[in-house]
C-alpha angles and dihedrals in degrees: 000000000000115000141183117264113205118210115315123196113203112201098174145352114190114228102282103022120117131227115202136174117164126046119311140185099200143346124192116184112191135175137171136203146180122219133185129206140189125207111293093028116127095039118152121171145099111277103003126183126191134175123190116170094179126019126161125178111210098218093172109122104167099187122070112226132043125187121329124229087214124146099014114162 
């Protein structure tokens, strides 16, 4: 049912947020990433404490796709 939208102020739509006003079916907001992480990454806790004397992160990807994020619905 279709409706009157007074004045909207948008401060700020992450990468791959939506902003809508009006009718809609669907909406599908995707997104992808790739992350790379060393040893001790990813540590959540109270008092952690991590050594590491030697830590490399191989970073080298030789293709250049990965996997799509195509036909997600």
């Amino acid at each position: 049912m279709p409706g009157f939208v007074g004045a909207v102020q948008i401060i700020s739509i992450s990468g791959s947020g939506i902003f809508n006003v009006g009718d809609v079916f669907q909406l599908h907001p995707v997104s992808s990433s790739k992350v790379f992480a060393g040893a001790g990454s990813f540590n959540t806790g109270d008092e952690i404490t991590v050594t590491n004397h030697y830590s490399a992160t191989n970073t080298y990807d030789n293709d250049t796709l990965d996997q799509g994020i195509m036909f997600t619905l």
